[in-house]
PyMOL Python script that loads the backbone (N, CA, C, O; Angstrom):
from pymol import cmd

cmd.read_pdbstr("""\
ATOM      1  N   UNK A   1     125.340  55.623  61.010  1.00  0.00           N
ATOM      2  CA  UNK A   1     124.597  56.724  61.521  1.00  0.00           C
ATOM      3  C   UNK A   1     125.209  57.123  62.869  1.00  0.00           C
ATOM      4  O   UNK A   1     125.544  56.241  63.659  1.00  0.00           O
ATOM      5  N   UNK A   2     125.353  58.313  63.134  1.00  0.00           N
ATOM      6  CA  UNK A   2     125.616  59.143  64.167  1.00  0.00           C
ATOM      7  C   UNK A   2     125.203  58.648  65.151  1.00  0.00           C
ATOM      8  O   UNK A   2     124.414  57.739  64.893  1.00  0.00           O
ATOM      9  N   UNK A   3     125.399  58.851  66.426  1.00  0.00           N
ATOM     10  CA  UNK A   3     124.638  58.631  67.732  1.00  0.00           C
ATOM     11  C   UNK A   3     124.537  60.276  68.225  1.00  0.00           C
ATOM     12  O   UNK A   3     125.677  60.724  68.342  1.00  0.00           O
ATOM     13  N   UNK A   4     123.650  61.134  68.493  1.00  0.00           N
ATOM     14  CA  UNK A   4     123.176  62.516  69.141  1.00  0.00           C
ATOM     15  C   UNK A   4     123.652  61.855  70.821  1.00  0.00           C
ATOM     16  O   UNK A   4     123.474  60.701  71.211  1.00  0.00           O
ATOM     17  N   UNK A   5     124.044  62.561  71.295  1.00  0.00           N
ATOM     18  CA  UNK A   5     124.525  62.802  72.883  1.00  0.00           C
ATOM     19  C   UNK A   5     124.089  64.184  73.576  1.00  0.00           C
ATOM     20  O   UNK A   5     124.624  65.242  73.246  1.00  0.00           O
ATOM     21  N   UNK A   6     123.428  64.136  74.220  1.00  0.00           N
ATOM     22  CA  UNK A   6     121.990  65.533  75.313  1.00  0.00           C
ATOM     23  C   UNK A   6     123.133  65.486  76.474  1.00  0.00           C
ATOM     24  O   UNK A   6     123.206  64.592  77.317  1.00  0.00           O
ATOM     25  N   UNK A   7     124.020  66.610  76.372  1.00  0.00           N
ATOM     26  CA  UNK A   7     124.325  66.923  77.859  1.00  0.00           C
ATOM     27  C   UNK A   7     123.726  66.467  78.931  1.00  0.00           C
ATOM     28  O   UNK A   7     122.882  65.735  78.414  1.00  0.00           O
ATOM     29  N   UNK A   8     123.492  66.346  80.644  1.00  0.00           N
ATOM     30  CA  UNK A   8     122.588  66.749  80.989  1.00  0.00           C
ATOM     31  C   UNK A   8     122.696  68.294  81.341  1.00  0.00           C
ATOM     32  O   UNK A   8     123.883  68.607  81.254  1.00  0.00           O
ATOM     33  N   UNK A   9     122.032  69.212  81.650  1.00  0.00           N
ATOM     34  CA  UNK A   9     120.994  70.139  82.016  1.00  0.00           C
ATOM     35  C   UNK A   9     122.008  70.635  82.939  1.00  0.00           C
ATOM     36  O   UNK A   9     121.923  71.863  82.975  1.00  0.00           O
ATOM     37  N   UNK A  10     122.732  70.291  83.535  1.00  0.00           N
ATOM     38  CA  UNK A  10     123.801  71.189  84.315  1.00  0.00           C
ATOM     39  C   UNK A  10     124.652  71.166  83.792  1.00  0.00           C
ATOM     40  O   UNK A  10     124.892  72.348  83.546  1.00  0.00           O
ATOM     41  N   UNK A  11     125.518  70.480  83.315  1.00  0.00           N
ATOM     42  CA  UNK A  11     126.278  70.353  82.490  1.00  0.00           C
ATOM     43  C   UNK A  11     127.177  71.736  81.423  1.00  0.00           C
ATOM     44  O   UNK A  11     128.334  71.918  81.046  1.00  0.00           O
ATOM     45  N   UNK A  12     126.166  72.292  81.307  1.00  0.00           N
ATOM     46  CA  UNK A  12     126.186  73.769  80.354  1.00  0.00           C
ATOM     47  C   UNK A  12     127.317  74.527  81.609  1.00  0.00           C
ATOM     48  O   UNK A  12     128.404  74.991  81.264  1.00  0.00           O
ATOM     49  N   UNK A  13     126.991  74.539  82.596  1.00  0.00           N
ATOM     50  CA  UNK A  13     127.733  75.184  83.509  1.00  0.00           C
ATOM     51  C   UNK A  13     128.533  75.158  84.227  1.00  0.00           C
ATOM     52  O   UNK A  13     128.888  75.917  85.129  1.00  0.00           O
ATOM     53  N   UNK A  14     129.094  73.664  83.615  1.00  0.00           N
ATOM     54  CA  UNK A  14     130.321  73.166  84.000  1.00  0.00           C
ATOM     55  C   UNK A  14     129.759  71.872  85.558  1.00  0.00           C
ATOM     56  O   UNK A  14     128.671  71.835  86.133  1.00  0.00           O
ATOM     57  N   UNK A  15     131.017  70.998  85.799  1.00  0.00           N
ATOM     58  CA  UNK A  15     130.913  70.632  87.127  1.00  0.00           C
ATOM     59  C   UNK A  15     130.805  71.357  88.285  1.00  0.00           C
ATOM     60  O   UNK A  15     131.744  72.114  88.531  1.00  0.00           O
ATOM     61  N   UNK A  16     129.535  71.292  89.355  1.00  0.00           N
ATOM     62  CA  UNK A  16     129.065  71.893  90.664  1.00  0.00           C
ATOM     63  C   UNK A  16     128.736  73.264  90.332  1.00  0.00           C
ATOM     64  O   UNK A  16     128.567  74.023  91.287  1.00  0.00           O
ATOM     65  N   UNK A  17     128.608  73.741  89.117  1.00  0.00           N
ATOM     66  CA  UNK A  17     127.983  74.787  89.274  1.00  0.00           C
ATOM     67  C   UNK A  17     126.554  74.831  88.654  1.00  0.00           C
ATOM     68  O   UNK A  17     126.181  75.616  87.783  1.00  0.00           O
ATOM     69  N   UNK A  18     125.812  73.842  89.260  1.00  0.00           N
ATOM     70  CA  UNK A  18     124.320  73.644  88.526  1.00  0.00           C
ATOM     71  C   UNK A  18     123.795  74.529  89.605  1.00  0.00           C
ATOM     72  O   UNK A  18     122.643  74.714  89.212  1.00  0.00           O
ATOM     73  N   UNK A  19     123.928  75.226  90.779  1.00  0.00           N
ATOM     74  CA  UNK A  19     123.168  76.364  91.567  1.00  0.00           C
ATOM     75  C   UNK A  19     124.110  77.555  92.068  1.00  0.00           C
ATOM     76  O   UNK A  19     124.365  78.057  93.163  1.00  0.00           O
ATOM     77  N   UNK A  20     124.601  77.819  90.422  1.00  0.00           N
ATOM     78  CA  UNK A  20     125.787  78.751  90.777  1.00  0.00           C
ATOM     79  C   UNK A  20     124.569  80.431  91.094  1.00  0.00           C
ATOM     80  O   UNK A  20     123.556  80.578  90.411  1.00  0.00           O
ATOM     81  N   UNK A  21     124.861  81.170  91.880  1.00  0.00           N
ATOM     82  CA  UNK A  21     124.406  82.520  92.409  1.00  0.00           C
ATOM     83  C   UNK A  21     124.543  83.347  91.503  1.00  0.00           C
ATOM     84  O   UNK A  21     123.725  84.255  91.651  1.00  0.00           O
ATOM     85  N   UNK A  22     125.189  83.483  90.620  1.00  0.00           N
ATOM     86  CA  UNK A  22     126.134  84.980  90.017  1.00  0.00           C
ATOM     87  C   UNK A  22     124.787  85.193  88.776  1.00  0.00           C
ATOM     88  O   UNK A  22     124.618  86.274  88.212  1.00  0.00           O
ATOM     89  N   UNK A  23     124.376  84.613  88.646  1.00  0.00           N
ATOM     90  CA  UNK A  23     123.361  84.410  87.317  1.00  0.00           C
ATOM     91  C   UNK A  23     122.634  85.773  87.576  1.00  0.00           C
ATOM     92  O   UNK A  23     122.520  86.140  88.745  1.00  0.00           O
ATOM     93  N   UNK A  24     122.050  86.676  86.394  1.00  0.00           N
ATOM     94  CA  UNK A  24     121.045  88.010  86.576  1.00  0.00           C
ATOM     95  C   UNK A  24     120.069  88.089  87.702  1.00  0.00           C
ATOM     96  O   UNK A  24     119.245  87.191  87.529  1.00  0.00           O
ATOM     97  N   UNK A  25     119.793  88.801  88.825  1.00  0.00           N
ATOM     98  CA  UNK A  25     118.398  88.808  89.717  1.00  0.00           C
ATOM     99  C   UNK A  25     117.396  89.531  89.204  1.00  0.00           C
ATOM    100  O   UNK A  25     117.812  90.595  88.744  1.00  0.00           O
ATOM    101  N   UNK A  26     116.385  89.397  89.113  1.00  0.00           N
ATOM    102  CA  UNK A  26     115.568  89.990  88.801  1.00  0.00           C
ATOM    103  C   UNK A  26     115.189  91.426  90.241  1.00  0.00           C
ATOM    104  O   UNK A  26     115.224  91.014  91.401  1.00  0.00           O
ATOM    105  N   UNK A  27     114.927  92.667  90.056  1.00  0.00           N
ATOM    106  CA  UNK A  27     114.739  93.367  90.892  1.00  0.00           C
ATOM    107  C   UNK A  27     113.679  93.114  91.660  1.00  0.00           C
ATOM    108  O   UNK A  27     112.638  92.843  91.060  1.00  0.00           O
ATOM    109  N   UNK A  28     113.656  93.136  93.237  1.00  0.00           N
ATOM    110  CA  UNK A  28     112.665  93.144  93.870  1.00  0.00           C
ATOM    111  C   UNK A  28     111.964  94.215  94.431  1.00  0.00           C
ATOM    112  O   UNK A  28     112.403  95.334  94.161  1.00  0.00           O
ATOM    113  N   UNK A  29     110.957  94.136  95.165  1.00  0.00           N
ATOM    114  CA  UNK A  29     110.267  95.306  96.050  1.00  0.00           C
ATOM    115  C   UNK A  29     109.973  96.603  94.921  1.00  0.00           C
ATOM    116  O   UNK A  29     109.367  96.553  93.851  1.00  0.00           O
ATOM    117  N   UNK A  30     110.551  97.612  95.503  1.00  0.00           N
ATOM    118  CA  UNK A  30     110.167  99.077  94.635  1.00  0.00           C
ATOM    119  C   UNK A  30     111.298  99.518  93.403  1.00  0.00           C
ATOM    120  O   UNK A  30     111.323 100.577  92.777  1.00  0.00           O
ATOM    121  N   UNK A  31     112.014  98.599  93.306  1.00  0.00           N
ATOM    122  CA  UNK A  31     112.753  98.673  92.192  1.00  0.00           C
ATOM    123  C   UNK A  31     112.178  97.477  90.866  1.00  0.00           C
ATOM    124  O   UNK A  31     112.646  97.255  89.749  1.00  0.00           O
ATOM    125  N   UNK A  32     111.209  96.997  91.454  1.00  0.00           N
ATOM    126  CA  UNK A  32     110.635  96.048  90.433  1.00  0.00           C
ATOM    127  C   UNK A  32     110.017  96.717  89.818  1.00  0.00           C
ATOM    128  O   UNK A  32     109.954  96.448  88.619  1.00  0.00           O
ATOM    129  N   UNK A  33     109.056  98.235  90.482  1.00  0.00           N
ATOM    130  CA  UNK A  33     107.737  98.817  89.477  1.00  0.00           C
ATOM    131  C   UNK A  33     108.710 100.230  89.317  1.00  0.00           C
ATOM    132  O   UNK A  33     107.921 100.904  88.655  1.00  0.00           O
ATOM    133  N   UNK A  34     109.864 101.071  89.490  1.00  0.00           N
ATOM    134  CA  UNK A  34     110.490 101.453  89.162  1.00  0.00           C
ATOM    135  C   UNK A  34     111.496 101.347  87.813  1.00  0.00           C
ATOM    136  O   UNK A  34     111.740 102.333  87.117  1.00  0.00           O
ATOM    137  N   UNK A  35     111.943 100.248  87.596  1.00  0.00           N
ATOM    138  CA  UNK A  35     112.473 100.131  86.423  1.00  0.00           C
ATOM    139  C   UNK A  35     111.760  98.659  86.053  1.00  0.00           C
ATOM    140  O   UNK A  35     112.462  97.669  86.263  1.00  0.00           O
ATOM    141  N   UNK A  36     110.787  98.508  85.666  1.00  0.00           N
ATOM    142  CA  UNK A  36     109.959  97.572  84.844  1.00  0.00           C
ATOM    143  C   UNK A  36     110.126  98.001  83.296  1.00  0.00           C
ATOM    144  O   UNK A  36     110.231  99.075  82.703  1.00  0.00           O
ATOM    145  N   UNK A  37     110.101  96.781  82.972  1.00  0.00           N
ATOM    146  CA  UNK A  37     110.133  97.183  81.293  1.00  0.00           C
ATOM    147  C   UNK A  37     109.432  95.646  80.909  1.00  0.00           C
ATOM    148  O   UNK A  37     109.650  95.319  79.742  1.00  0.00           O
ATOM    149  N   UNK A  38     108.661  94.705  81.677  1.00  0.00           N
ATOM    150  CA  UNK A  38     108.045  93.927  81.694  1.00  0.00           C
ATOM    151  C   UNK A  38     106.551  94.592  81.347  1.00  0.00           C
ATOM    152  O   UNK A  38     106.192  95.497  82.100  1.00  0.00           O
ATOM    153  N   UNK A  39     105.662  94.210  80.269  1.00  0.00           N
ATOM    154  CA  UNK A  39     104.632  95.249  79.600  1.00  0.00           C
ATOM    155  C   UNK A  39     103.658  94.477  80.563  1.00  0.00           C
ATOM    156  O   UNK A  39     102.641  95.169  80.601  1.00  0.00           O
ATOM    157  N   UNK A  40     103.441  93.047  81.590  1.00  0.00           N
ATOM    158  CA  UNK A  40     102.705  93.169  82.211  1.00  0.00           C
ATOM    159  C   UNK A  40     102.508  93.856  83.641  1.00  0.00           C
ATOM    160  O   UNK A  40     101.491  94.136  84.276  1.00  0.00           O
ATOM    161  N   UNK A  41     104.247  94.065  83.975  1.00  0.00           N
ATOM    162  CA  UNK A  41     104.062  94.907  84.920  1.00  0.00           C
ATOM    163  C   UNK A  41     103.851  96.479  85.114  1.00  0.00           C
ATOM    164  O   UNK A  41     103.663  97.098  86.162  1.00  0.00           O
ATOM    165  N   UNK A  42     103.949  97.007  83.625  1.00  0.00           N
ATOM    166  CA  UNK A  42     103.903  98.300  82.799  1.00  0.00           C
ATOM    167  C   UNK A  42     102.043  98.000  82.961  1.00  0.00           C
ATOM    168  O   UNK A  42     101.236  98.924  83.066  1.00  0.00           O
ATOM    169  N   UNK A  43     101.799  97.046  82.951  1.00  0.00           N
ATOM    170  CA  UNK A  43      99.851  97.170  82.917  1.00  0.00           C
ATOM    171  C   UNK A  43      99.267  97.765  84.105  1.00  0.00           C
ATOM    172  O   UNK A  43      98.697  98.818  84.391  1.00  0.00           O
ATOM    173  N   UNK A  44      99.741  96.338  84.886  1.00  0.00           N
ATOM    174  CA  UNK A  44      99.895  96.907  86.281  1.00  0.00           C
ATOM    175  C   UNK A  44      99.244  98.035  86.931  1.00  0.00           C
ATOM    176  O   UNK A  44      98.135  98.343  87.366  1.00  0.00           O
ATOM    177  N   UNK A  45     101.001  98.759  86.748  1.00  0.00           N
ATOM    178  CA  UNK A  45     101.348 100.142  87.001  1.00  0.00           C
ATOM    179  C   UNK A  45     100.020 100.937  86.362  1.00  0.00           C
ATOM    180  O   UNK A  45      99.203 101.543  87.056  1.00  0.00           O
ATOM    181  N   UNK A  46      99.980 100.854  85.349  1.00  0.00           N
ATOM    182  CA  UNK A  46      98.967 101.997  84.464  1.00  0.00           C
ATOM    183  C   UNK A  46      97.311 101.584  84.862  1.00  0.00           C
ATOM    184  O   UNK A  46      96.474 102.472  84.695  1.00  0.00           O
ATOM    185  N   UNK A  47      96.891 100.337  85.345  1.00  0.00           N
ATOM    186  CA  UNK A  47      95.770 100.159  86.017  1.00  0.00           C
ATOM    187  C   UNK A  47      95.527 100.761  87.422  1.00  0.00           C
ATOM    188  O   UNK A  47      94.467 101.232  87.833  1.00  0.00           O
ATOM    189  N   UNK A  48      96.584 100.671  88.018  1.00  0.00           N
ATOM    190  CA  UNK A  48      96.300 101.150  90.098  1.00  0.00           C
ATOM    191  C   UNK A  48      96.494 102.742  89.563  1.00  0.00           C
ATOM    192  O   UNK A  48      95.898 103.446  90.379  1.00  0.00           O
ATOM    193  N   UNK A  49      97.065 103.534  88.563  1.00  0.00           N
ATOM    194  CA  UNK A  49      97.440 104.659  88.264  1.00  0.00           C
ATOM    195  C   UNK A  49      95.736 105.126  87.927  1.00  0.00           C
ATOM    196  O   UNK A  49      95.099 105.931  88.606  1.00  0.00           O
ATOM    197  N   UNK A  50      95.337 104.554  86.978  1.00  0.00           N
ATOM    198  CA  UNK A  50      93.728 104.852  86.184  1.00  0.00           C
ATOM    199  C   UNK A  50      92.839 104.822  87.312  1.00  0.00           C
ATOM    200  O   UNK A  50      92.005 105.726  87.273  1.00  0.00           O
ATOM    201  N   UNK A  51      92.753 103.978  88.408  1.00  0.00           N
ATOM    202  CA  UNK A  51      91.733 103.506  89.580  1.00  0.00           C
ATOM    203  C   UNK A  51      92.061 104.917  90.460  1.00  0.00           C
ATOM    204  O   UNK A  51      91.189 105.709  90.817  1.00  0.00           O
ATOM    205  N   UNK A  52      93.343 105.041  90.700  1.00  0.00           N
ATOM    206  CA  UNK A  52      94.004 106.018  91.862  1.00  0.00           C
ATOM    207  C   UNK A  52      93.243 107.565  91.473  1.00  0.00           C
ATOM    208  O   UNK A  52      92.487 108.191  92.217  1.00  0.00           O
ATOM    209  N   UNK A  53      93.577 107.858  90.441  1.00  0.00           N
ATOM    210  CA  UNK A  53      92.955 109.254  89.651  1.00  0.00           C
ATOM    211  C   UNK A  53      91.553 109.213  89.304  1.00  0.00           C
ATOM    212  O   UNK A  53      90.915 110.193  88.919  1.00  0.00           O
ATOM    213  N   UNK A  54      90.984 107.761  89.488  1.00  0.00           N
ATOM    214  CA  UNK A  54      89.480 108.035  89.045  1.00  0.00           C
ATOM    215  C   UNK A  54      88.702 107.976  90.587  1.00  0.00           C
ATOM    216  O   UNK A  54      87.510 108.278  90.655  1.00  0.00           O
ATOM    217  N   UNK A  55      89.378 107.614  91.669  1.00  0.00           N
ATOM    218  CA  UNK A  55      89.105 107.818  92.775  1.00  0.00           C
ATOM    219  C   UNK A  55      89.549 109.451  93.590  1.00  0.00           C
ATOM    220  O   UNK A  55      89.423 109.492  94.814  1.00  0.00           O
ATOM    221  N   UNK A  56      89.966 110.506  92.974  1.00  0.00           N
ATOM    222  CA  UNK A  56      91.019 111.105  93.456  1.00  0.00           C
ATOM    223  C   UNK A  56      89.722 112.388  92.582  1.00  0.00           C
ATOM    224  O   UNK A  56      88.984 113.270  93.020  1.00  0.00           O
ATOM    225  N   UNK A  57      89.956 111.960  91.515  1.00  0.00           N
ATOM    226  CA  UNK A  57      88.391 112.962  90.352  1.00  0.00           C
ATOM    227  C   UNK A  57      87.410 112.906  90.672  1.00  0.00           C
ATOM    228  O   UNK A  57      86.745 113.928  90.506  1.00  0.00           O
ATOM    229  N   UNK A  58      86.729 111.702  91.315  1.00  0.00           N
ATOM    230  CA  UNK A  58      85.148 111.728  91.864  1.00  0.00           C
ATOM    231  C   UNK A  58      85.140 112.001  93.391  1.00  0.00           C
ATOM    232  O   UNK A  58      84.063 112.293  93.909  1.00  0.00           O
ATOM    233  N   UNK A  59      86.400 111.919  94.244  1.00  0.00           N
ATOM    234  CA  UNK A  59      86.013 113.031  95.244  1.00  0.00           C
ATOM    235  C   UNK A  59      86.124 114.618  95.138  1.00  0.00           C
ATOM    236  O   UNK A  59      85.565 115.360  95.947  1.00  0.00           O
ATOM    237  N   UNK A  60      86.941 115.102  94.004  1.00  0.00           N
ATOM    238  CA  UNK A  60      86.848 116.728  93.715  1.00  0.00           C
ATOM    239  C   UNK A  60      85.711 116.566  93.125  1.00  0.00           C
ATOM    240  O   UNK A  60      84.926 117.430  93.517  1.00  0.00           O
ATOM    241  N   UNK A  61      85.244 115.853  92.355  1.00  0.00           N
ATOM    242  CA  UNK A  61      83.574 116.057  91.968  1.00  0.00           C
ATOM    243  C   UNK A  61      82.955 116.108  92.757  1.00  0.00           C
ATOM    244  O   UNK A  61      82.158 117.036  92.621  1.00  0.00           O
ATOM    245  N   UNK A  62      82.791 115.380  93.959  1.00  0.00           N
ATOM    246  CA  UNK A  62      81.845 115.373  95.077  1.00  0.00           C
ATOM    247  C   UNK A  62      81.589 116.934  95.650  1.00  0.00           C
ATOM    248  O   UNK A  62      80.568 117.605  95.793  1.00  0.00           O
ATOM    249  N   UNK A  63      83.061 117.193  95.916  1.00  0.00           N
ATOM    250  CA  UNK A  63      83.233 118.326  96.817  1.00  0.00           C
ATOM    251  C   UNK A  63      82.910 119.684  95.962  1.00  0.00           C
ATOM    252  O   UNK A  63      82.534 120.771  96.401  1.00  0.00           O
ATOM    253  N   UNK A  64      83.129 119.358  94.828  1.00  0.00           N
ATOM    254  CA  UNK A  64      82.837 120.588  93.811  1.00  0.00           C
ATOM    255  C   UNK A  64      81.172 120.680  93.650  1.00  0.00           C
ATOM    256  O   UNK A  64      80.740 121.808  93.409  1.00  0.00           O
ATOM    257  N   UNK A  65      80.053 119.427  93.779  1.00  0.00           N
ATOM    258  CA  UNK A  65      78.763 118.998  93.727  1.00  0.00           C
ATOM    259  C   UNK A  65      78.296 119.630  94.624  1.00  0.00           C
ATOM    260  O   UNK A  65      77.373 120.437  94.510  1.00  0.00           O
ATOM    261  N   UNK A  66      79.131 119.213  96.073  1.00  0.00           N
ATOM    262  CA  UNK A  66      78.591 119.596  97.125  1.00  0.00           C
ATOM    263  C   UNK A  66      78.436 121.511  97.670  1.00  0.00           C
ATOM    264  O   UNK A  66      77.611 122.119  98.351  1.00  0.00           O
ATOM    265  N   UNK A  67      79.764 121.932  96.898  1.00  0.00           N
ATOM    266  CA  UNK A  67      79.540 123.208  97.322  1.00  0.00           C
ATOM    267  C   UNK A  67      78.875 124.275  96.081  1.00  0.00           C
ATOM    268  O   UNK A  67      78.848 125.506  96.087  1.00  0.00           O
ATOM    269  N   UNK A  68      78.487 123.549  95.293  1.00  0.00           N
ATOM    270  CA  UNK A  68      76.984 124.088  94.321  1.00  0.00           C
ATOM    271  C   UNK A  68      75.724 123.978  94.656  1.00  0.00           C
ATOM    272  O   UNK A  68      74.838 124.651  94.130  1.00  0.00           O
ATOM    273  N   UNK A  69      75.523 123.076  95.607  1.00  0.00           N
ATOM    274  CA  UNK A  69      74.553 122.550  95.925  1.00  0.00           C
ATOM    275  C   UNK A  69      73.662 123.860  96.774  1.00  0.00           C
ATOM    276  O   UNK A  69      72.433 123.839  96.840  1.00  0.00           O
ATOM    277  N   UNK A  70      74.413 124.849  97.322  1.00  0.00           N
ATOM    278  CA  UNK A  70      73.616 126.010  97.464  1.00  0.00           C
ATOM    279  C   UNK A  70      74.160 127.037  97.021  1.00  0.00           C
ATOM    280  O   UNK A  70      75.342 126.766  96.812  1.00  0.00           O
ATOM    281  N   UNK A  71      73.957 127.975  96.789  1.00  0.00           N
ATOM    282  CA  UNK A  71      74.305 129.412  96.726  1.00  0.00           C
ATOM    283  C   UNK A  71      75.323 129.494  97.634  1.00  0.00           C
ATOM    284  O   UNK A  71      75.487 128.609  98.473  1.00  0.00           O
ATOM    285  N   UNK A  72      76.282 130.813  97.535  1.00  0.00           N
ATOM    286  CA  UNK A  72      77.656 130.989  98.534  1.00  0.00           C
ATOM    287  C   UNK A  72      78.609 130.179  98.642  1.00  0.00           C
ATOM    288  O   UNK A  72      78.395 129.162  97.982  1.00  0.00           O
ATOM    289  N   UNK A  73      79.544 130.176  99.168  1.00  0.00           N
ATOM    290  CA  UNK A  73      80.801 129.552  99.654  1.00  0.00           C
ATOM    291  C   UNK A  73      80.209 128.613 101.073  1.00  0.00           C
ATOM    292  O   UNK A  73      79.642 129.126 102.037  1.00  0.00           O
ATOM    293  N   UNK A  74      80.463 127.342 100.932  1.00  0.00           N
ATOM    294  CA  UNK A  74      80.136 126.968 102.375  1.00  0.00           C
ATOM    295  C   UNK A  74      81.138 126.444 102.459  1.00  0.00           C
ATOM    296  O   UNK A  74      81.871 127.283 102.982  1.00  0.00           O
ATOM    297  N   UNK A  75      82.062 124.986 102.168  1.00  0.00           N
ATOM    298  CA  UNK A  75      82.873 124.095 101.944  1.00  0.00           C
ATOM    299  C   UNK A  75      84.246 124.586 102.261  1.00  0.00           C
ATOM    300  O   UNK A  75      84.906 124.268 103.250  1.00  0.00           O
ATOM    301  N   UNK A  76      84.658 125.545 101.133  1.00  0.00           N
ATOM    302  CA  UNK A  76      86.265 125.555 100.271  1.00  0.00           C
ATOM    303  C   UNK A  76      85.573 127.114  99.703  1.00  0.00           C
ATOM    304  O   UNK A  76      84.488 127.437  99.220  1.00  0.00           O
ATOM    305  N   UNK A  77      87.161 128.022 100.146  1.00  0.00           N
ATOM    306  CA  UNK A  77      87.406 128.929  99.906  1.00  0.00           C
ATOM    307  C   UNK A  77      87.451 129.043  98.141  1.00  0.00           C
ATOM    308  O   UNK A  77      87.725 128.132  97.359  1.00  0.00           O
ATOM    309  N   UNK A  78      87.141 130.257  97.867  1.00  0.00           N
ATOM    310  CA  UNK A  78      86.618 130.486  96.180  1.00  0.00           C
ATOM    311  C   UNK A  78      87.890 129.916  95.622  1.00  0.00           C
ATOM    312  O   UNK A  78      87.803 129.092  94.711  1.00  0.00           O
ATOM    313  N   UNK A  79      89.456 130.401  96.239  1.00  0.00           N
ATOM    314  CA  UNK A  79      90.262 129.988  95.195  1.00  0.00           C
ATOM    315  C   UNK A  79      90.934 128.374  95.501  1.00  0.00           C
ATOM    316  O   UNK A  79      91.977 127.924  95.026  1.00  0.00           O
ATOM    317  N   UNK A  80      90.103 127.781  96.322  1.00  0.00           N
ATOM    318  CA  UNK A  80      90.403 126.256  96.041  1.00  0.00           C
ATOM    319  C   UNK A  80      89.735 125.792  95.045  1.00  0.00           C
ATOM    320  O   UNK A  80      90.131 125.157  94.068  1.00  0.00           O
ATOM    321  N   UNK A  81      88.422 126.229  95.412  1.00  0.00           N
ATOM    322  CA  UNK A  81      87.603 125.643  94.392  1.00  0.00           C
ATOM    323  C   UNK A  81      87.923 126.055  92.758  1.00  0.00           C
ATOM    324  O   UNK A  81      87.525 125.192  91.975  1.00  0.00           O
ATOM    325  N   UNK A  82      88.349 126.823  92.349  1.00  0.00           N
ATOM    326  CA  UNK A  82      89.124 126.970  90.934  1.00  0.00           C
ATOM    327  C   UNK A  82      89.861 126.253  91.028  1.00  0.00           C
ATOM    328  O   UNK A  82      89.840 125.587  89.993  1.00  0.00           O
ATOM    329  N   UNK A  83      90.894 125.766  91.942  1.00  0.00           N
ATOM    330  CA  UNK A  83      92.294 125.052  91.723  1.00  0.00           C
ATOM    331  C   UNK A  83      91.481 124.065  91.744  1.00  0.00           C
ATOM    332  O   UNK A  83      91.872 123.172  90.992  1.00  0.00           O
ATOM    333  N   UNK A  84      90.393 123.796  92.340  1.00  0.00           N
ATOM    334  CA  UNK A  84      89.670 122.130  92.496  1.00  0.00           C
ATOM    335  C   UNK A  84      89.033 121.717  91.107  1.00  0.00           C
ATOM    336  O   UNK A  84      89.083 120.529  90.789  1.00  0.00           O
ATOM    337  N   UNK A  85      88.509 122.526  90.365  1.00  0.00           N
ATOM    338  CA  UNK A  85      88.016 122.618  89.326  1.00  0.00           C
ATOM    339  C   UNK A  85      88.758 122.278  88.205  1.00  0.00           C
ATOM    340  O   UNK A  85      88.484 121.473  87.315  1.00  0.00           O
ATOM    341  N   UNK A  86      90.021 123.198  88.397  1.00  0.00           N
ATOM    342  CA  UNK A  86      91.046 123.006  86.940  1.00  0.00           C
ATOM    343  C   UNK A  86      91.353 121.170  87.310  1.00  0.00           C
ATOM    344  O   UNK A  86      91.046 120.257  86.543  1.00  0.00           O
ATOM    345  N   UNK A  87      91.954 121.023  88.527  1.00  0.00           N
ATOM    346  CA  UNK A  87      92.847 119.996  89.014  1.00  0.00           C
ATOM    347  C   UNK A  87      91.239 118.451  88.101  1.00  0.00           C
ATOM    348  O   UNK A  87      91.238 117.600  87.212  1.00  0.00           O
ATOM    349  N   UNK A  88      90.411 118.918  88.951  1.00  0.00           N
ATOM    350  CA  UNK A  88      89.843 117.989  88.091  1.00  0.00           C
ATOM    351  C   UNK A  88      89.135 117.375  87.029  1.00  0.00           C
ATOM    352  O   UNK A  88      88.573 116.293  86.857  1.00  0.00           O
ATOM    353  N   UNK A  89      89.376 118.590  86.253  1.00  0.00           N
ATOM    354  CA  UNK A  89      89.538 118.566  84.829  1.00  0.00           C
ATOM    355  C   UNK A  89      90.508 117.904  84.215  1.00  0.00           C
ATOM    356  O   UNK A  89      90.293 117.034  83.371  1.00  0.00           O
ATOM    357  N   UNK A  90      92.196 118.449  84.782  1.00  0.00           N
ATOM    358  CA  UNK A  90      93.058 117.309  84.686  1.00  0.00           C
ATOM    359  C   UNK A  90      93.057 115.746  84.740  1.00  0.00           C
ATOM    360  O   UNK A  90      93.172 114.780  83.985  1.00  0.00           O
ATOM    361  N   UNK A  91      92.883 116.012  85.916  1.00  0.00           N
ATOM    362  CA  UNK A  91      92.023 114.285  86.414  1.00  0.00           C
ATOM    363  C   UNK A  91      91.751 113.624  86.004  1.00  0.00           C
ATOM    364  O   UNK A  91      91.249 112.681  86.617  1.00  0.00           O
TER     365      UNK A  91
END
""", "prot")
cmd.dss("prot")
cmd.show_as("cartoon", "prot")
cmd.util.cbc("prot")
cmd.orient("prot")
């Protein structure tokens, strides 16, 4: 019967290069959520995105609430408030 022989673990990379540098980096800082293709950092991204716009929609709601709240223009000129309206419909 054979005897099996296990490298060790550096070995693969030759002598002294068990903390060789050249190996892939992973991107840091704003090139990490820039080119992500990691689906938890793709979650991430699409969670602070959902929070950002649902915070961003309930203050044009506010402001759109608030200047119904009487008769006339008090707030925001008539044609913000259309652009405020469409925009947070988008939203």
């Amino acid at each position: 019967m054979a005897e099996s022989y296990a490298p060790p673990a550096h070995a693969a990379h030759g002598p002294g290069r068990a903390h060789a540098h050249d190996h892939d980096h992973k991107p840091h800082g704003w090139r990490r959520w820039v080119y992500a293709t990691n689906p938890k950092d793709i979650g991430t991204m699409y969670l602070v995105f959902a929070c950002t716009m649902f915070f961003i929609g309930g203050a044009m709601a506010m402001v759109i609430r608030a200047e119904l709240f009487k008769p006339g223009m008090q707030l925001v000129d008539p044609q913000l408030f259309n652009s405020m309206t469409t925009m947070h419909a988008l939203i």
